[in-house]
PABA-509402 format. One record per residue: residue number from 0; y negated, x, z of N, C-alpha, C, O in turn. Coordinates in Angstrom, 2 decimals, padded with zeros to 5 digits. Example, Ala and Ser with C-alpha at 12.3 -4.5 7.8 and 13.67 -1.06 7.14 Angstrom:
2
{baza 0,{005.69,013.19,007.80},{004.50,012.30,007.80},{003.30,013.20,007.80},{003.32,014.24,008.46}};
{baza 1,{002.25,012.85,007.08},{001.06,013.67,007.14},{-000.03,012.90,007.87},{-001.14,013.41,008.04}};
# end
This chain:
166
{baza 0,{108.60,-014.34,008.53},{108.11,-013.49,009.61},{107.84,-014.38,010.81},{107.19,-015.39,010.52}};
{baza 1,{108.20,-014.24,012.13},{108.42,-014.56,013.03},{107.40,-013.49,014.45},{107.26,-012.30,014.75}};
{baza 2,{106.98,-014.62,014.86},{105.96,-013.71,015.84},{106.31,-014.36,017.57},{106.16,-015.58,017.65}};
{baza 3,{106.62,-013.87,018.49},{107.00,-014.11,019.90},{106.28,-012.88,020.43},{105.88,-011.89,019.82}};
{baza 4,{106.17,-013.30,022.19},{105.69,-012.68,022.80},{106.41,-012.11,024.33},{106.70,-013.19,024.84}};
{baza 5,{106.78,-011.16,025.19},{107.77,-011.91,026.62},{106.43,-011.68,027.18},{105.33,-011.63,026.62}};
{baza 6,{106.89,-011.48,028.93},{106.21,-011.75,029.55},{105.43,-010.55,029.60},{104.31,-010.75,030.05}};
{baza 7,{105.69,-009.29,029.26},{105.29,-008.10,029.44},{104.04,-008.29,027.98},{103.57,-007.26,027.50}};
{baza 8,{103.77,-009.17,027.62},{102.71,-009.12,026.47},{103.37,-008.10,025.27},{102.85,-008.03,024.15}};
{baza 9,{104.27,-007.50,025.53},{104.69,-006.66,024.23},{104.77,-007.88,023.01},{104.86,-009.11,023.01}};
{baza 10,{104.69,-006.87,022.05},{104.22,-008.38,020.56},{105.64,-007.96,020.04},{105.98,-006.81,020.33}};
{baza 11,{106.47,-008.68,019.34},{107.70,-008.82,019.00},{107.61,-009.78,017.01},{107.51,-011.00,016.87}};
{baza 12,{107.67,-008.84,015.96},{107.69,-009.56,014.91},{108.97,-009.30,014.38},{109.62,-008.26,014.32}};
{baza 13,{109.24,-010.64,013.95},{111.33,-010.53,013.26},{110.85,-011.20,011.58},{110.15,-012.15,011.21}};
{baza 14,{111.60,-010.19,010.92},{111.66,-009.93,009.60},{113.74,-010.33,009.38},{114.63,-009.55,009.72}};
{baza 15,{113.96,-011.91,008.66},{115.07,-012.03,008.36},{115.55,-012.32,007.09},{115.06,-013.31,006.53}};
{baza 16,{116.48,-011.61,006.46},{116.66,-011.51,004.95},{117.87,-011.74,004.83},{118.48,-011.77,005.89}};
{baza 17,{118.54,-011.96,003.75},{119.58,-012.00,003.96},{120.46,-010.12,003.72},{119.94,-009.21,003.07}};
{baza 18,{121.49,-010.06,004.29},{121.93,-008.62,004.35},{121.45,-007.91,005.73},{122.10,-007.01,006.27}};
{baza 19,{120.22,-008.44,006.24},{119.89,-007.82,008.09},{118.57,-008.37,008.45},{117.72,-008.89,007.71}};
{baza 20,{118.55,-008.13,009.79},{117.38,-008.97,010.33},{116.54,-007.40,011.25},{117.01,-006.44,011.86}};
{baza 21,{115.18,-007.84,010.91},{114.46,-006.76,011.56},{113.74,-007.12,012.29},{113.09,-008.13,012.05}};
{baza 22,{113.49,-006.07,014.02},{112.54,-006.56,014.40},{111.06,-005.90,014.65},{111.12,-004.71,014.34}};
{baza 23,{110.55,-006.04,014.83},{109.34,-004.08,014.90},{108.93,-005.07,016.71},{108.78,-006.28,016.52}};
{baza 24,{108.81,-004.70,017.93},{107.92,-004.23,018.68},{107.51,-003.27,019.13},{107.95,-002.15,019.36}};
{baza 25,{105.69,-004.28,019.40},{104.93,-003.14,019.73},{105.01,-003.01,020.88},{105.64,-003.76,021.63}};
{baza 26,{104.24,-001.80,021.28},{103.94,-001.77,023.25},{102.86,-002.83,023.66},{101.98,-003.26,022.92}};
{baza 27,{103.06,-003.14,024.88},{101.78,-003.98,025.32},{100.56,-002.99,025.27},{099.46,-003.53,025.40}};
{baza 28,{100.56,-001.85,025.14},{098.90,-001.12,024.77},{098.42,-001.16,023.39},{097.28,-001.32,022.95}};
{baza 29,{099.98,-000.92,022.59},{099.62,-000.87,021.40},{099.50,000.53,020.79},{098.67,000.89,019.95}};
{baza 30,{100.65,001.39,021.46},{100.13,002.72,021.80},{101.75,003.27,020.97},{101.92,004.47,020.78}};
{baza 31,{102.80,002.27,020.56},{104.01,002.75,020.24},{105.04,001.40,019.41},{105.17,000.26,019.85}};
{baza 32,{105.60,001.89,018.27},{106.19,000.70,017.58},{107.64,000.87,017.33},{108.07,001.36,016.29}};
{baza 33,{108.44,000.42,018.38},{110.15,-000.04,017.95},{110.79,-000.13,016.67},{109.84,-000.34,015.91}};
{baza 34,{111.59,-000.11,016.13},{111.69,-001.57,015.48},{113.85,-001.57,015.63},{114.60,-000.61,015.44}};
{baza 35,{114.19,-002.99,016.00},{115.52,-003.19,016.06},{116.01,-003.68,014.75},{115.41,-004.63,014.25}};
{baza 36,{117.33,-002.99,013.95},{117.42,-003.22,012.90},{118.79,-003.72,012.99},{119.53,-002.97,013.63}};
{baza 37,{119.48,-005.03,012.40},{120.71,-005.53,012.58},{121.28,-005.96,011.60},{121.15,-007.17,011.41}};
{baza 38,{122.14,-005.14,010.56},{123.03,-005.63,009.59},{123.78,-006.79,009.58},{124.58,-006.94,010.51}};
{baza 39,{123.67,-007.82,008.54},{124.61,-008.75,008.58},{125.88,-008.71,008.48},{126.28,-007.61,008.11}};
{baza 40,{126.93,-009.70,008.70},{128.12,-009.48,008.42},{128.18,-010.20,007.07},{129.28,-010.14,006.53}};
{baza 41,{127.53,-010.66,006.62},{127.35,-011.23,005.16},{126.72,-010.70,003.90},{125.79,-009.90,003.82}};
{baza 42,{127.34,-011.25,002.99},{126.93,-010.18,001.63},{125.21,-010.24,001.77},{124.60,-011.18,002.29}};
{baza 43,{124.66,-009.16,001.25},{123.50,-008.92,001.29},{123.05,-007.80,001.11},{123.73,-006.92,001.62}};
{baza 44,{121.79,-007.33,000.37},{121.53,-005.87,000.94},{120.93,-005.32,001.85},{120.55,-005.97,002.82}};
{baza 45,{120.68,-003.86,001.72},{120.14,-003.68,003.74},{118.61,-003.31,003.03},{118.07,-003.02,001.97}};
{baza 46,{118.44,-003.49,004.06},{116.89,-002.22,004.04},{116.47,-001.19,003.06},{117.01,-000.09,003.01}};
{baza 47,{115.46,-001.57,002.24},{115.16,-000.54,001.63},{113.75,000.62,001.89},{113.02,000.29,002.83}};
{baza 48,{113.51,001.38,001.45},{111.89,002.45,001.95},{110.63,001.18,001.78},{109.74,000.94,002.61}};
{baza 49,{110.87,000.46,000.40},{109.82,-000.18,000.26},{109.62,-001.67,001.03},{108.53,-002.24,001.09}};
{baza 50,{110.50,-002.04,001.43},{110.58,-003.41,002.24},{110.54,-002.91,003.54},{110.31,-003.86,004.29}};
{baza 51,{110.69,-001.68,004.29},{109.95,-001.38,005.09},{108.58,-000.70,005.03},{107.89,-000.42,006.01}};
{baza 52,{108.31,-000.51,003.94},{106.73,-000.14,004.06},{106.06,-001.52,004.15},{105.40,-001.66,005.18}};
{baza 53,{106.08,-002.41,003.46},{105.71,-004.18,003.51},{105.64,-004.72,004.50},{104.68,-005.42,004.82}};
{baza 54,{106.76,-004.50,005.27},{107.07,-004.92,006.73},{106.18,-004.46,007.88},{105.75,-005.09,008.84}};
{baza 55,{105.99,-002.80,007.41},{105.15,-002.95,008.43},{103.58,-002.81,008.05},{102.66,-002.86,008.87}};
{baza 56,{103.44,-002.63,006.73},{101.72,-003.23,006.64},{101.31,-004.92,006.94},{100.14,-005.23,007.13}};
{baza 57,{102.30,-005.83,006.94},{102.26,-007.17,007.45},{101.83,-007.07,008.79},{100.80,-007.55,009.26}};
{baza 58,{102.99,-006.20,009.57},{102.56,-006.31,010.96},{101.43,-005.26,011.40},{101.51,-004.84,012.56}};
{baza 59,{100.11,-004.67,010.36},{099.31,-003.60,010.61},{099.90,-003.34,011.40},{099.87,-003.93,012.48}};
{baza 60,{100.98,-001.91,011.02},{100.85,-000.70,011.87},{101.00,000.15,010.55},{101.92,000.08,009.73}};
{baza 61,{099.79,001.05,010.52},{099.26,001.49,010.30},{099.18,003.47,010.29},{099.04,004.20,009.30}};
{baza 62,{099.32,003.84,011.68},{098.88,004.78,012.72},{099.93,005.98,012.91},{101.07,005.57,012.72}};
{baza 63,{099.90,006.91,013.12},{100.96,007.29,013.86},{102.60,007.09,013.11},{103.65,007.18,013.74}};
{baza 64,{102.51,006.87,011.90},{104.04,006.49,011.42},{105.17,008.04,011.34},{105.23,009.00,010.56}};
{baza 65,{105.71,007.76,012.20},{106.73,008.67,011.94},{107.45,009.20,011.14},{108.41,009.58,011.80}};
{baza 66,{107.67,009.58,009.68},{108.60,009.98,009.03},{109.62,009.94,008.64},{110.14,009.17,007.84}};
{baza 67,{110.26,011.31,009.51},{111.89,011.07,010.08},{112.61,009.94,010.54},{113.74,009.63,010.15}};
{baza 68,{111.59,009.01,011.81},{112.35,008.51,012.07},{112.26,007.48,011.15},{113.41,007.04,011.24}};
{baza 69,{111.46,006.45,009.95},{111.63,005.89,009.04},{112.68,006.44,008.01},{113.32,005.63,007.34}};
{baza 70,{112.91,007.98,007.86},{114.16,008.19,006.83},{115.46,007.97,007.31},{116.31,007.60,006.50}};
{baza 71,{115.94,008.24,009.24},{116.61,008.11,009.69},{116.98,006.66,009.87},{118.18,006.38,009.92}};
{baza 72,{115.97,005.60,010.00},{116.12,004.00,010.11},{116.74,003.60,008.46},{117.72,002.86,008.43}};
{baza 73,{116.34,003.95,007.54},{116.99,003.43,005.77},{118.17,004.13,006.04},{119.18,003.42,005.99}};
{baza 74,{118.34,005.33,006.32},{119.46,006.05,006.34},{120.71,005.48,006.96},{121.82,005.86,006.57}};
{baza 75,{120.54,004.39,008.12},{121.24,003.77,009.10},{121.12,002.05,008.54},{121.98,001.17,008.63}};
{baza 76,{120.26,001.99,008.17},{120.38,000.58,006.68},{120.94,000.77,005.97},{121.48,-000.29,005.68}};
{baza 77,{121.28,001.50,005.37},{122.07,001.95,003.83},{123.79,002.22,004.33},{124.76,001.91,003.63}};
{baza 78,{123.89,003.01,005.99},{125.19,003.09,006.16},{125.75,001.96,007.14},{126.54,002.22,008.05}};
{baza 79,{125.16,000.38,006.82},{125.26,-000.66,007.86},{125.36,-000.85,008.98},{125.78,-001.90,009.46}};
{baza 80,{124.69,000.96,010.16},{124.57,000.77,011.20},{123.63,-000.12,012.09},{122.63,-000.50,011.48}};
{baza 81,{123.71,-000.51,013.30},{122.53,-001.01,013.78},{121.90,000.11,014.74},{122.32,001.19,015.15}};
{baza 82,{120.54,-000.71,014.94},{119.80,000.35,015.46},{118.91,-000.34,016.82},{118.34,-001.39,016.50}};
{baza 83,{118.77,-000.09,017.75},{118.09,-000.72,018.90},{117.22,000.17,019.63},{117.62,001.23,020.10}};
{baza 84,{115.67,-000.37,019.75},{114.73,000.45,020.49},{114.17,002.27,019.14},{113.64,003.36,019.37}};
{baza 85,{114.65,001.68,018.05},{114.03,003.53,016.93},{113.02,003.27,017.06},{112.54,002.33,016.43}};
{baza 86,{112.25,004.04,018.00},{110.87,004.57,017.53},{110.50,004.90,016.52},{110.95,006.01,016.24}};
{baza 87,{109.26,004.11,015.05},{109.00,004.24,014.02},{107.65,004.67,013.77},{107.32,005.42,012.85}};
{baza 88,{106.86,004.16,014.63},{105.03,004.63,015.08},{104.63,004.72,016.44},{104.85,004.00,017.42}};
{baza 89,{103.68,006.28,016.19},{103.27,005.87,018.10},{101.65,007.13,017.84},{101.17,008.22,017.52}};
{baza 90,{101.53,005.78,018.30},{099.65,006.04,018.36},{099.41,007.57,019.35},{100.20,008.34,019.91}};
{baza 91,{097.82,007.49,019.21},{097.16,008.83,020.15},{096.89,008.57,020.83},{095.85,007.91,020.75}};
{baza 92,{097.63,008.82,022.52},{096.29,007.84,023.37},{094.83,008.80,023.66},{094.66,009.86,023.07}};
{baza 93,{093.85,008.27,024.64},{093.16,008.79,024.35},{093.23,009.82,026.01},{093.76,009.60,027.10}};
{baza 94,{092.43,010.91,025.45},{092.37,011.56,026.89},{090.49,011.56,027.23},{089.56,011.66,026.43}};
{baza 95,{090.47,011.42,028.53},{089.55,010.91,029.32},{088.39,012.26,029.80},{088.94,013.15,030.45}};
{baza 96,{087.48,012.38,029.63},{086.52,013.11,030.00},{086.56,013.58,031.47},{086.95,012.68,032.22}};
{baza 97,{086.28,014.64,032.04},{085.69,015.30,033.47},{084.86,014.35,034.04},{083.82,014.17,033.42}};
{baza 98,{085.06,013.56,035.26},{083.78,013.18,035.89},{082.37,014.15,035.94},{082.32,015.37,036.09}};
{baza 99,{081.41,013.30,035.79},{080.16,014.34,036.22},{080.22,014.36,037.59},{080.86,013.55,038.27}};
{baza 100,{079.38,015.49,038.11},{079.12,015.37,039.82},{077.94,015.92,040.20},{077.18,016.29,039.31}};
{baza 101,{077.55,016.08,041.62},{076.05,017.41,041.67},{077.27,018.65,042.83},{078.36,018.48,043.37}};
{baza 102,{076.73,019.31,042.79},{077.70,020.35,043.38},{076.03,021.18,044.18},{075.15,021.83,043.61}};
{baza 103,{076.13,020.88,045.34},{074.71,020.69,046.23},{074.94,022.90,046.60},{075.88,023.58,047.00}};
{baza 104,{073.57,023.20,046.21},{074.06,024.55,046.55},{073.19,024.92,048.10},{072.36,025.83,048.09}};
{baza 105,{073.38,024.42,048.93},{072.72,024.35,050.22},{073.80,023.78,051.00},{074.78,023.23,050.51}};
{baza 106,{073.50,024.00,052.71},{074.88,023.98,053.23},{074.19,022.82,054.38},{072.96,022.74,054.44}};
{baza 107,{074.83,022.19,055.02},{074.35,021.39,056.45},{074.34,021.99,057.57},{075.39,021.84,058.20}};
{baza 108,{073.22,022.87,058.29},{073.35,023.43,059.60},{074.67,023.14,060.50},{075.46,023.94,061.00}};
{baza 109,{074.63,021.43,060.55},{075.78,021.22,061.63},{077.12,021.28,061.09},{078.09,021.36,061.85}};
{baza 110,{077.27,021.23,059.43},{079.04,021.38,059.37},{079.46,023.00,059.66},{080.61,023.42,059.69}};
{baza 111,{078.13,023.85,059.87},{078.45,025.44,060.28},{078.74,025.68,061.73},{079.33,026.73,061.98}};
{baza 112,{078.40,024.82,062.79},{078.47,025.07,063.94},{079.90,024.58,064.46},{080.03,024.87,065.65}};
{baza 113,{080.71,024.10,064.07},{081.96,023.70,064.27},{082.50,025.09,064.43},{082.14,025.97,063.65}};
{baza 114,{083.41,025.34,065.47},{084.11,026.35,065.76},{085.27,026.35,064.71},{085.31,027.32,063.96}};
{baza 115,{085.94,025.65,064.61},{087.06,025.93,063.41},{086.78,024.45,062.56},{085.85,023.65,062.57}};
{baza 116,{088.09,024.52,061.82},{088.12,023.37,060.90},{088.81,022.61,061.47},{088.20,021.56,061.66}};
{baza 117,{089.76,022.58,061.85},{090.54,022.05,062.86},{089.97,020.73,064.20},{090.41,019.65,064.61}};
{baza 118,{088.87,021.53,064.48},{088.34,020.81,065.85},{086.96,019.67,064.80},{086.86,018.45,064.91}};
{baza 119,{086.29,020.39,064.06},{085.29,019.93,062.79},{086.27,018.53,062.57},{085.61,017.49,062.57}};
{baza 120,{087.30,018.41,062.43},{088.28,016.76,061.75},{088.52,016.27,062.89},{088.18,015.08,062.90}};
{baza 121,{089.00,016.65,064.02},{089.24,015.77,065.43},{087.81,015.29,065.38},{087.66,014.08,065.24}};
{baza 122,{086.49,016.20,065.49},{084.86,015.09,065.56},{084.90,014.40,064.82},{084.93,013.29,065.36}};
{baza 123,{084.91,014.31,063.64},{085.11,013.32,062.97},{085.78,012.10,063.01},{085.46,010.97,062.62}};
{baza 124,{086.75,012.53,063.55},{087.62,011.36,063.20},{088.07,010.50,065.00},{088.71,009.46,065.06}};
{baza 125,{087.67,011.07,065.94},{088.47,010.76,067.22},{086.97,010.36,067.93},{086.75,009.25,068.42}};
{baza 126,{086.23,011.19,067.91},{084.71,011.10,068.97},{083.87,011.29,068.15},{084.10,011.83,067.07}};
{baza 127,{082.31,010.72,068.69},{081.10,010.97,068.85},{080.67,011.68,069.29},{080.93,011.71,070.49}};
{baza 128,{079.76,012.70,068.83},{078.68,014.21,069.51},{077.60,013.73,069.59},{076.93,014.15,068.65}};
{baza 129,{077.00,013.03,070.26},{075.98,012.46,070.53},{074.65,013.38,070.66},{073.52,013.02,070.97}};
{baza 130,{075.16,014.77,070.30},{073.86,015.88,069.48},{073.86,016.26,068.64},{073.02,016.97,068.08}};
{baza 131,{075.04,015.82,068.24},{075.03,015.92,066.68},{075.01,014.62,066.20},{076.04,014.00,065.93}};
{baza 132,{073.73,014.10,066.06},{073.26,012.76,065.88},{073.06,012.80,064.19},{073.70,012.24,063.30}};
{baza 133,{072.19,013.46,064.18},{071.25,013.69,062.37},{071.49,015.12,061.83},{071.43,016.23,062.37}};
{baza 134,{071.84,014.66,060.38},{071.77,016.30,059.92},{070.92,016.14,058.79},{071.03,015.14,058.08}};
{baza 135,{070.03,017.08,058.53},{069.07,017.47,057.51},{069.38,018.75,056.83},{070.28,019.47,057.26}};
{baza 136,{068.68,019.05,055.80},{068.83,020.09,054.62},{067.32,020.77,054.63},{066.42,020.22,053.99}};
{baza 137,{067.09,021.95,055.36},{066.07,022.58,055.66},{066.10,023.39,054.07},{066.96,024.12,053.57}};
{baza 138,{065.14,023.04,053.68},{064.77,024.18,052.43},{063.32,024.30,051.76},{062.26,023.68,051.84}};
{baza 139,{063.87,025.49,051.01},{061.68,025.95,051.10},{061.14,025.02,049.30},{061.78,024.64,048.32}};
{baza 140,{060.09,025.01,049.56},{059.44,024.81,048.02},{060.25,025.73,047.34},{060.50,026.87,047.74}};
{baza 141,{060.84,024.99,045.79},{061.13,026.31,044.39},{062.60,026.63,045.15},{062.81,027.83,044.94}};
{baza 142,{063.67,026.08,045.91},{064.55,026.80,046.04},{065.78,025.69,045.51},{065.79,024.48,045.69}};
{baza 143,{066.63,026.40,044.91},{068.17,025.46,044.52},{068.69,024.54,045.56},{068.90,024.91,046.71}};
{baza 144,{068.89,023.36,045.14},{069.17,022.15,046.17},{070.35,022.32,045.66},{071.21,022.80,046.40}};
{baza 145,{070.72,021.96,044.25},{072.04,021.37,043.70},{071.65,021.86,042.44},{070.60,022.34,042.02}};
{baza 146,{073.32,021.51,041.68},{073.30,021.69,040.41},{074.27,020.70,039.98},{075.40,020.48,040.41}};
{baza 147,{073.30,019.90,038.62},{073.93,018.35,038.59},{074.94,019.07,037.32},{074.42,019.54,036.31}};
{baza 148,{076.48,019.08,037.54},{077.29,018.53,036.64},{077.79,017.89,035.64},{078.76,017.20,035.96}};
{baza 149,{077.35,017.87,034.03},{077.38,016.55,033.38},{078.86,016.25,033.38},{079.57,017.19,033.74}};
{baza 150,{079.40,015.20,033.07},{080.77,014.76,032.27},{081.18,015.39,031.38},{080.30,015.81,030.63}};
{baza 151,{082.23,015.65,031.12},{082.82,016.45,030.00},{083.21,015.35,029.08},{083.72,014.35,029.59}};
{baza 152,{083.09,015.38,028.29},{083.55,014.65,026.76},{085.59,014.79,026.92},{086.44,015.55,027.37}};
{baza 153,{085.47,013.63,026.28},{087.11,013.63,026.38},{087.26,013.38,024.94},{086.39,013.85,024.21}};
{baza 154,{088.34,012.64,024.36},{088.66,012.39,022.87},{089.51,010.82,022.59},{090.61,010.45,023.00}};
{baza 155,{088.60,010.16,021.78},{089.02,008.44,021.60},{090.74,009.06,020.81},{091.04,010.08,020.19}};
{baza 156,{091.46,007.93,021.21},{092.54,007.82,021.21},{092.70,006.57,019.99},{091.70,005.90,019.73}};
{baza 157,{094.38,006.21,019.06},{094.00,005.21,018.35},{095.48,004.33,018.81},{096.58,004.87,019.00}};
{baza 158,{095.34,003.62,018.87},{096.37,002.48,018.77},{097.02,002.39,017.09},{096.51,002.64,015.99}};
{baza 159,{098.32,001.92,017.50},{099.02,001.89,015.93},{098.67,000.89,014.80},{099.18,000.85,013.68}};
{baza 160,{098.02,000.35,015.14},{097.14,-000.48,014.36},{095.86,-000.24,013.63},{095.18,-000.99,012.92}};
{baza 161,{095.70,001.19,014.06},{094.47,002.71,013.58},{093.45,002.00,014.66},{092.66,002.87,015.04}};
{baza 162,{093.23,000.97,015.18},{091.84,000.76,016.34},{091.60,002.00,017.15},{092.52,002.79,017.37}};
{baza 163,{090.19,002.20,017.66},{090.31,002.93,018.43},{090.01,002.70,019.77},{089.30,001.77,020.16}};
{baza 164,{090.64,003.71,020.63},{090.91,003.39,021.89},{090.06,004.67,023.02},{090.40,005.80,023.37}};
{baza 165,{089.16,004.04,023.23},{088.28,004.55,024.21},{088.12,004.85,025.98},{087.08,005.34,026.43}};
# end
């Protein structure tokens, strides 16, 4: 077993026997597992279910193993094809929660006095209103300012190696 790296950090392990040489990479996240499979031109046998199950508990992956495409990879060992880039495992990534926010339920006197919206972004952005200096939030005792927003929960994700990914 043979371990290299390129520049893209993807991890690259080569499995050579005689009868074919295998390679499994992973993604640089760790989120998806290759593997390139190359029959020899020399006597040998190919690939079997169980020397790829070995193969890839050596290289923990773990995660996400595909099936099909492992019956379709022996299937293409057994008929001395080669195979380049078969997707064999591919992790969960994770999906990411709602920002929290406050969502203010009160308005600013002066963003109401703007005649349109239009002219409201030229002040902004071109001139100074030199009376429209300060803006304040007039409100009584006991009345709704805002309403704070929590974060929404998202869901950990796992890398093919079963880690999880947060």
């Amino acid at each position: 077993m043979e371990q290299s790296s390129s520049g893209s950090k993807e991890k690259r392990i080569e499995f050579k026997r005689l009868g074919y040489r295998l390679e499994l990479v992973i993604s640089p996240d760790a989120l998806e597992c290759s593997a390139v499979y190359e029959p020899s031109a020399t006597n040998g046998t190919p690939l079997n279910l169980q020397e790829l199950k070995t193969y890839l508990a050596q290289a923990k992956i773990i995660e996400g193993l595909i099936d099909n495409a492992i019956d379709d990879l022996i299937s293409a060992a057994a008929a001395l094809k080669p195979l380049t880039g078969f997707v064999v495992a591919r992790g969960t990534p994770m999906v990411p929660g709602e920002d929290g926010r406050i969502e203010l339920a009160v308005t600013d006197s002066l963003d109401t006095s703007a005649e349109s919206d239009e002219e409201a972004e030229e002040c902004k952005l071109d001139t100074v209103d030199l009376k429209r200096v300060q803006s304040f939030f007039n409100v009584s005792a006991g009345q709704l300012i805002g309403i704070i927003l929590r974060p929404g929960s998202g869901s950990t994700g796992k890398n093919v190696h079963g880690a999880p990914i947060y």
